[in-house]
Structure formats: C-alpha cells, structure tokens
C-alpha positions in Angstrom: -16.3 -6.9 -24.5 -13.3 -7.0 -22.2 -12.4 -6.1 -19.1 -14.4 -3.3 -17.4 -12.4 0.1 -18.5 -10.0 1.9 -15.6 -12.7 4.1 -13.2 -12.1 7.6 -12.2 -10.2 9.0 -9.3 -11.4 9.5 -5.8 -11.7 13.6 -5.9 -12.2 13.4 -9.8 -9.2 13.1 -13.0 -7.2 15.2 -12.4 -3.3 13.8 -13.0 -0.3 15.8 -10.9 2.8 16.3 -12.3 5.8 14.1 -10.5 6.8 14.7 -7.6 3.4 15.3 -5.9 3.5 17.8 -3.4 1.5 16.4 -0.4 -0.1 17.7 1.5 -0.7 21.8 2.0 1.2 23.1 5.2 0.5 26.0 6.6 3.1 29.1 7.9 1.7 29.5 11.1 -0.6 27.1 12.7 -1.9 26.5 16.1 0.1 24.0 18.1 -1.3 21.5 20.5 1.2 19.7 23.2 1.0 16.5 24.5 2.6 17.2 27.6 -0.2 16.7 30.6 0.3 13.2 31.0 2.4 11.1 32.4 4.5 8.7 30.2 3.8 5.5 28.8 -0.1 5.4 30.3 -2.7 5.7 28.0 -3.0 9.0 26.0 -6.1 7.9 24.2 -8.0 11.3 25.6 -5.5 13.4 25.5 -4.6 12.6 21.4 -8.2 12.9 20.9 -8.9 16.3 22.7 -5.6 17.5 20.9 -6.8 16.4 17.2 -10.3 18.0 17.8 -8.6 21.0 19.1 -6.0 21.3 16.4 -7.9 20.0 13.3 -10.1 21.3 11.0 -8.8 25.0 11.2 -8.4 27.2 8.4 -4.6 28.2 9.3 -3.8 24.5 10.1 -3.0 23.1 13.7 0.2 20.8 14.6 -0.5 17.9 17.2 2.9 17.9 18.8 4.4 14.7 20.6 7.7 15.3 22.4 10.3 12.3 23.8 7.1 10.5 25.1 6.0 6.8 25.3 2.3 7.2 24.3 -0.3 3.9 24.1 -3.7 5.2 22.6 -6.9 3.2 21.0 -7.7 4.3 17.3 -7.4 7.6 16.3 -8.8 9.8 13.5 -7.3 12.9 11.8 -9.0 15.6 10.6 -8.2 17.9 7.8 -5.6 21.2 8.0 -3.5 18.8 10.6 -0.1 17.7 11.7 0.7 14.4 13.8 4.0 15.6 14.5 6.4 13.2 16.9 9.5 14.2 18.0 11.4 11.2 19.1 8.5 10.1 20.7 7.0 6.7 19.9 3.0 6.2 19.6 1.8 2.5 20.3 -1.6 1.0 19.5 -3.3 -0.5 22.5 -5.5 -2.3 20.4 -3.5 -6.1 20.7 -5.5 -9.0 19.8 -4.8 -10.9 22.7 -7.0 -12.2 25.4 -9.9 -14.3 25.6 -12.8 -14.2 23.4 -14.8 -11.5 25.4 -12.5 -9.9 26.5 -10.7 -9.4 23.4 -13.6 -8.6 21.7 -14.6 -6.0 24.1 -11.3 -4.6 24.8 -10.6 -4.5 20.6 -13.9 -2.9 20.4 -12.9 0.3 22.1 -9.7 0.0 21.4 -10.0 -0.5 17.5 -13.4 -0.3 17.2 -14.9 -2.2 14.1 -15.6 0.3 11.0 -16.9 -0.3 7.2 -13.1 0.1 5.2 -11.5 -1.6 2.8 -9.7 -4.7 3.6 -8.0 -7.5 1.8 -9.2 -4.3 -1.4 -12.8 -5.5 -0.3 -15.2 -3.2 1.6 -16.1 -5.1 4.5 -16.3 -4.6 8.3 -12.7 -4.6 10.0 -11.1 -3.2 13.1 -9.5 0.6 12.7 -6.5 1.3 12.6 -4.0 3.1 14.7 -4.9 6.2 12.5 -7.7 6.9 10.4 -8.7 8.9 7.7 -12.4 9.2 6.3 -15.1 7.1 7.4 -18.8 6.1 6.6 -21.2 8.6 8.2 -24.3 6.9 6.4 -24.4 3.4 5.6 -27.3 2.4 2.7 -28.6 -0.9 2.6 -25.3 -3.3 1.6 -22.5 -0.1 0.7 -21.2 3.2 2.5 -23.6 5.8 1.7 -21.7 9.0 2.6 -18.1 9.4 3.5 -16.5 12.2 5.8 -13.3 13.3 3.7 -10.3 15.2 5.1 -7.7 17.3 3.3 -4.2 18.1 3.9 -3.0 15.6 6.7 1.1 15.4 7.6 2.3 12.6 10.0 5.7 13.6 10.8 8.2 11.7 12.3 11.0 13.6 13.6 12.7 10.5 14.3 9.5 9.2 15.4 7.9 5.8 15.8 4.5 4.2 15.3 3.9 0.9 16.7 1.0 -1.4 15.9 2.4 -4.5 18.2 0.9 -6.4 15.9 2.6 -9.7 17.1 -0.6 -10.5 19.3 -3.3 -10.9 16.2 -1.3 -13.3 15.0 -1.3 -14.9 17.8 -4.5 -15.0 18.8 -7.3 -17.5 16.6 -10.4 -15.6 18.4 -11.2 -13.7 14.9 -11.7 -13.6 11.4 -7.8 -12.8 9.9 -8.8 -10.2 7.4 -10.6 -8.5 10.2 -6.8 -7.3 11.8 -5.9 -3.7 11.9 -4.1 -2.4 9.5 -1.4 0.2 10.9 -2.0 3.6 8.8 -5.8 2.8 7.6 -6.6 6.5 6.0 -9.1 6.3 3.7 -10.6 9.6 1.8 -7.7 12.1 2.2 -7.1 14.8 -0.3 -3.1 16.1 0.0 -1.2 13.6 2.5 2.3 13.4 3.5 3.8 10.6 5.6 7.4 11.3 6.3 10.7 10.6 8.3 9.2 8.1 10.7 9.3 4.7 11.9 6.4 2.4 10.8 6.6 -0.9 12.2 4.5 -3.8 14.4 1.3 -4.0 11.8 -1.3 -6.5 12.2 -2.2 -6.6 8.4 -1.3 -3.8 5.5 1.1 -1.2 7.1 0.4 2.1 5.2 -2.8 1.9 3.6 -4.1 5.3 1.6 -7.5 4.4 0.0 -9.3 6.7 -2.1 -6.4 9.4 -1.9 -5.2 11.5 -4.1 -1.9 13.2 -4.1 0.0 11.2 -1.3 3.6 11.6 -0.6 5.5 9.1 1.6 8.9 9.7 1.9 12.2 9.0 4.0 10.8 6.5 6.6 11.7 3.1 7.4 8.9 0.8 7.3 9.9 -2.6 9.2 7.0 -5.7 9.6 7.3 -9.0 10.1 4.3 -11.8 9.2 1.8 -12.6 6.9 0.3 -9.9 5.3 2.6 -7.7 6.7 3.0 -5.1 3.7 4.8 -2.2 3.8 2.5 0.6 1.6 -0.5 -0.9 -0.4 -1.8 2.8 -2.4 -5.8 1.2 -3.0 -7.6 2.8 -5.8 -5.5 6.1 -5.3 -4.2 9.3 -8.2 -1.0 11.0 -7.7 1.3 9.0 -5.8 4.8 9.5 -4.9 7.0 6.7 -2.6 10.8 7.8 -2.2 13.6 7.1 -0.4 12.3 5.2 1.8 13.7 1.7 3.2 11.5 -1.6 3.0 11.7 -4.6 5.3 8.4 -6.7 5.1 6.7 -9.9 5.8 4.9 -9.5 2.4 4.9 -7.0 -0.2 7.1 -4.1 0.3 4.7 -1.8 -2.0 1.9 -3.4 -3.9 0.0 -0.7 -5.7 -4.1 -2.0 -5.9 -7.6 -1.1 -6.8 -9.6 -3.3 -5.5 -11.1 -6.7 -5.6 -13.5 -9.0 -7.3 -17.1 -8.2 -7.7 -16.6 -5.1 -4.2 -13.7 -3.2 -6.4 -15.6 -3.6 -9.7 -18.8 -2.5 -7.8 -16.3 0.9 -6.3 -14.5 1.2 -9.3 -12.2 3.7 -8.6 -8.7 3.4 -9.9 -5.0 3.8 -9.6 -3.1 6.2 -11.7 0.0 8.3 -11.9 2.2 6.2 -9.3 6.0 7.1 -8.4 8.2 4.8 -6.6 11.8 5.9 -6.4 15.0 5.8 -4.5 14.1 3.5 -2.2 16.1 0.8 -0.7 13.6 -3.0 -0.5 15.1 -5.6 1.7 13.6 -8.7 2.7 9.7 -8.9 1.6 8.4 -10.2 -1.7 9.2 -7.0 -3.8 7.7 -3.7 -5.6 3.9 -5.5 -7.0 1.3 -4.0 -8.9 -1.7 -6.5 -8.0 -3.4 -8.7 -7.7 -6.3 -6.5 -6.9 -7.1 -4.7 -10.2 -10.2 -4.4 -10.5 -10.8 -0.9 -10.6 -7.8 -0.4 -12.8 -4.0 0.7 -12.3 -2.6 2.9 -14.9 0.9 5.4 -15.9 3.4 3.5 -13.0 6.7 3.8 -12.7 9.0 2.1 -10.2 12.7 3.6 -10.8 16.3 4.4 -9.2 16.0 1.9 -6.6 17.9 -1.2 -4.9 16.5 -4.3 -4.0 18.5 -6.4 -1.3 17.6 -10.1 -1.0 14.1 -9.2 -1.7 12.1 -11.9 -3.3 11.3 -10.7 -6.6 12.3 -7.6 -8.9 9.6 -7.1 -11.3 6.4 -8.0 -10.3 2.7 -7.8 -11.7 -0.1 -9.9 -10.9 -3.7 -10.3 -11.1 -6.2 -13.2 -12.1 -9.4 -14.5 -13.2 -12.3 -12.6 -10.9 -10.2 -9.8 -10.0 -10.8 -7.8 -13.8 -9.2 -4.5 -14.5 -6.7 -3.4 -16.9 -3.1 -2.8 -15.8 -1.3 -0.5 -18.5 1.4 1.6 -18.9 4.0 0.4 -16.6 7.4 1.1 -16.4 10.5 -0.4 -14.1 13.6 1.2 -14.5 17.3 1.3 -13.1 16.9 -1.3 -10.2 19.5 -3.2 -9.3 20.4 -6.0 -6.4 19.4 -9.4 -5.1 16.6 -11.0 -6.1 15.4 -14.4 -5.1 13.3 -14.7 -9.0 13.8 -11.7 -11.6 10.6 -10.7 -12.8 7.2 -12.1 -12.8 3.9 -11.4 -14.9 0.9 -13.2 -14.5 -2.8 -13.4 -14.9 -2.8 -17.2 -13.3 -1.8 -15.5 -9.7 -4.8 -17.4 -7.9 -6.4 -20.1 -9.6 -9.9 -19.1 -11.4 -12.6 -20.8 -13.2 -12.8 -18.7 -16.8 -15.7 -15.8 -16.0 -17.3 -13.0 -18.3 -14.9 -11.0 -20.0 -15.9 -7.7 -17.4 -14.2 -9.9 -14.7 -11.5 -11.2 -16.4 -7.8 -8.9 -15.7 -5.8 -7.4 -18.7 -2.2 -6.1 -18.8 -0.8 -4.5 -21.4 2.3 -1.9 -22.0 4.8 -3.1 -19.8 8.4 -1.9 -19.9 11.1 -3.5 -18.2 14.8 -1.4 -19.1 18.2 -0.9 -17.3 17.5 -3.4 -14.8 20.3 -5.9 -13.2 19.8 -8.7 -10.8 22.1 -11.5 -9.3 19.2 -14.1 -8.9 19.7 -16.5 -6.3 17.1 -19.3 -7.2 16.7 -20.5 -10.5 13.8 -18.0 -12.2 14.9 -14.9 -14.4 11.4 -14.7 -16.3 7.8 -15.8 -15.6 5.0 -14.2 -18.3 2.1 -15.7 -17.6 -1.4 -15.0 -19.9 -4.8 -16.3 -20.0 -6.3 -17.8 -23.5 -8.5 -15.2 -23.6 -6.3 -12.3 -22.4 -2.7 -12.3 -23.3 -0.1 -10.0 -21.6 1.0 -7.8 -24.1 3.5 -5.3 -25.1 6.0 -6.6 -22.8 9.2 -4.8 -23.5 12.9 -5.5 -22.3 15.7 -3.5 -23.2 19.3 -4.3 -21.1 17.8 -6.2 -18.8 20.5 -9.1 -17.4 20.3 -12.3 -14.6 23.0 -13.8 -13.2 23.9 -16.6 -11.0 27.3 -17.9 -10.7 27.7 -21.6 -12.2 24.1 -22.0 -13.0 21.6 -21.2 -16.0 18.7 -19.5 -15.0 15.4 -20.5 -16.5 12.5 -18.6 -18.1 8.5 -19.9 -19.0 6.2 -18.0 -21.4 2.6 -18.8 -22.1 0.1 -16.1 -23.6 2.8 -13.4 -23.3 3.6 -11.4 -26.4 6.7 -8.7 -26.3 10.2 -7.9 -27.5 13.4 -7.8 -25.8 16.8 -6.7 -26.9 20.5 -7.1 -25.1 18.7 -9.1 -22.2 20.7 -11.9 -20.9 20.0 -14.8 -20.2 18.1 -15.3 -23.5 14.4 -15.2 -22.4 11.7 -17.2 -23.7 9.9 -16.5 -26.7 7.3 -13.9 -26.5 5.1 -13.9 -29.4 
C-alpha cells in the first residue's frame, strides 16, 4: 500500500478547460459606494454594511471604493459580489503590535480568531483582511459545516490592499502560525483576483482554500519576510495564475494540499493548475509542496521569466506529509536563478512512517527551460528508499555560469534527459 490516493475536489470532480473563467459577473448589478466617510479613518462599518447590502443578490452587487485611504478590521465577502477599488488603497487595521492585552484584544476585533487552514493545517488563526467561507458549526475536534460563497471579484483598478504586516513580525506576544494571512478565502466557487496591488502580509498572501475555478491575474503581489508567499492555491481545482509579477519573502506560488495527519484527515486535492506569463523576482520560486497530502495533480507552470529568483524548478514534499504529486509540467522559463531545479522527498527531515504517510512523485517534465545559475546547483533529485521520484523527464533544458561547472546530486531519482547541458547526474 502506498501513499493515500489524490482526494476529490472541494465542489466535486469536475476539471475546467484552461483558462478558467473566474468568477460569473453579472450585466447589471447593484452598486454600493463608499463615499460617507471621511478618509483614512476607519471604514470597518461602512465595508461591512456595503458587503451585506451588495452581496448575496441574484443580479450581483459591486462594492465600489473610489481614491480613498480606507483602514477596516476583517472582512468577509459574500457570494454574487464585487470588491471593486479604484485607486483607492484598503489597509488592515489588524497590526500585531502592542502589549499582550491589548494586542490581544485589539487583534481580536480587529482579526478576530477563526477555524482556517494555516501552515495547510486546520487550526485556530487570526482572519484575514478578506475572507471567504467559514465554520458555522464546529463538531467535537473538525469544522462541522461550512458557509460557501460563489462568484466573488476583487478588482483593483489600480488598487491596493495592505496587510502592514511588518508589526507581527515584530511583535513575540503570539504563536507565529497564528498571523493573518492577507487574502484568507476559503470555500469560494468562481473567483477572480485581478489588476491590484497585494502587498504588507503577515503570513501567506493570497490564499484560496477549497476553491475551485480561481483566476488571478495582472496584479503585482510585493511581500517581504518569512513566510511571506505570494499565492499558495490549498487543496483547490481549476486554477489559472497569469501575468502577474512576483516579489516575495518566500515562495512566489507554492501550489499545496494540505499537511500531515490534518490534510490526510481533509483530503481534498489540487488539480488542473495553470501558471503562465508571469514575471517572479526575488522569492524562492514557482513550488509544488511540501504540503501534499491531499494530493496535487495535471500542473503546468509555462511562458514565464524568473529574475534573480531562488530556484527554477521546484517540488517538494517529505516523510509525514503523504500524497502523490503527478503529472507535472515546467515549460519555456527562462532567467536568473540562484539553483536550477530541485526535487525532493527529504524537504524536512522524517523518521520512515507507514506507507499512507509517506509522499510520492511521479511524471515530471521539465522541457525548454534556460537558466544562468548564479550559485553552484543545476540539479537536485532527491528520493526516499521506499519511494523513488520517477519519470523525471528533461528535454533542452541548459545551466550556465560563466567560468564555473555547475554541479548536480541524484539519489532515488529515476528519469531521462536528452540535449540538457550541463550533463546531469544519472537518473536510473
């Protein structure tokens, strides 16, 4: 027995042909203003009473923001809705900083501690700036019943969204998976995230969990810190990331499905994932992992260019986490890389399990990719004894560094390559 197989998707199988639409937007939908207030005070009320207003109706409704300064707690959208900002920017109030009560109170209200998914394990965690679904009926140790929403659009329109994220990492007064992520929407059926500045996160940045059909598209996502990632699709179908421009304290995209014995326990997996024409700067690259437990499947990461980032290729997973990662494809990427490509199953350091725990990747193609590497790394494939990577294919796939030979390490890793240069090690 291996690895426990891939689990379904979070509204059922169904598999969207590329590009995914997003989300439904409707011709002619009511419009609420955010105009009653002065700017740069607190807009927590008025956001609120304008989402309740505007949500939920059956011809849609558009939350408009115009050239406004807005500072509001943690908000949640509701389905048939539009967060549109037009050059206006919307900051969370929610900081971290302050003594122990009074953070705690103040981040309370302001981010109010929820059941989500963070670090890919459910857990209790402060909101985020927005919100998706949430856990309307707890049982005794899991999220009974979720609320769900449908058909959400957060529109920039040259737009920003802040986190000011700066002060949780500042602050030691609570546990560090407990920070806010930025974009925390969990349980949306048809979302589109577009033309809009994302930037100040505490944790994750953009963070769809249990999705399906998600399209994020021409927005600059800028972070800076630990865990900083730019978009982390968690145990989501139908996925579509393009031309967009990465600059992150962590991993620019790092596709999931949860963790350990939590995302085993969920098991609800990734499948039919797009990344294309985007442009990845500093941050540590395009991963799939480590969190697989529920599965990632049919991903392709194409027609992009990677500027300085840390690494090209990237998969990852290891002992505990279990899933199977299959059917993978990086193609046409070109750039700076600090290390080419990476594989491995030894991400995290693991005592061997039972074989249900224990990660698998197979089917991995790596073609028409080209990299001036600026440390000394072209190829790491790393497997375990009792699950070798397999499959991995390379097809003109070069390194170069200018006066140096770049290295490569195989264990466990079974493939083919043909005209890649340097010559890689031997995989079989």
């Amino acid at each position: 027995m291996g690895a426990v197989p891939a689990g379904p998707g979070p509204f059922g199988n169904r598999v969207v042909a590329q590009p995914v639409p997003g989300a439904l937007e409707f011709a002619k939908p009511k419009v609420c203003r955010i105009h009653a207030i002065h700017n740069k005070t607190n807009a927590t009320k008025a956001l609120r009473r304008a989402i309740s207003k505007c949500g939920d109706r059956r011809n849609g409704g558009v939350v408009l923001v115009e050239n406004l300064i807005l500072y509001t707690a943690s908000l949640w959208l509701r389905s048939n809705l539009t967060l549109r900002l037009d050059r206006s920017t919307i900051v969370h109030t929610a900081s971290g900083r302050g003594n122990r009560s009074a953070s705690w109170n103040k981040n309370a209200t302001d981010a109010p501690i929820v059941w989500t998914r963070r670090n890919s394990l459910m857990t209790w965690a402060h909101a985020g700036l927005l919100n998706g679904g949430k856990c309307v009926r707890f049982g005794e140790e899991e999220c009974a019943e979720w609320s769900r929403v449908e058909n959400v659009v957060v529109d920039g329109g040259e737009g920003v969204l802040d986190g000011r994220g700066q002060g949780w990492f500042e602050s030691r007064q609570h546990d560090d998976n407990m920070r806010p992520m930025l974009l925390d929407l969990m349980w949306v059926r048809g979302l589109t995230i577009r033309e809009v500045m994302i930037t100040g996160s505490a944790y994750w940045t953009v963070h769809p969990t249990f999705c399906d059909n998600v399209l994020i598209e021409n927005s600059k996502i800028i972070t800076k810190g630990h865990n900083t990632d730019g978009v982390d699709p968690d145990s989501c179908w139908n996925v579509r990331i393009a031309h967009n421009v990465f600059d992150n304290g962590d991993d620019c995209i790092a596709i999931k499905s949860g963790r350990d014995w939590s995302g085993r326990g969920v098991n609800i997996s990734t499948r039919n994932v797009l990344v294309e024409q985007n442009v990845f700067m500093r941050g540590h690259g395009v991963s799939i992992g480590s969190e697989t437990a529920g599965g990632i499947l049919d991903v392709t990461v194409r027609d992009s260019v990677l500027l300085g980032t840390e690494r090209g290729v990237r998969l990852k997973s290891a002992r505990g986490r279990g899933g199977i990662v299959r059917n993978i494809l990086y193609q046409n990427l070109t750039g700076t890389v600090k290390e080419a490509i990476s594989v491995s199953l030894a991400y995290a350091a693991g005592d061997p399990t039972n074989a249900t725990a224990t990660p698998e990747i197979h089917d991995v193609v790596v073609e028409n990719v080209h990299f001036a590497v600026t440390h000394k790394r072209f190829l790491l494939c790393v497997g375990l004894v009792d699950s070798p990577v397999t499959n991995l294919t390379m097809r003109n796939v070069t390194g170069t560094q200018a006066g140096k030979p770049l290295s490569s390490a195989c264990d466990h890793c079974h493939g083919s390559a043909s005209s890649v240069f340097p010559t890689p090690c031997h995989l079989r």
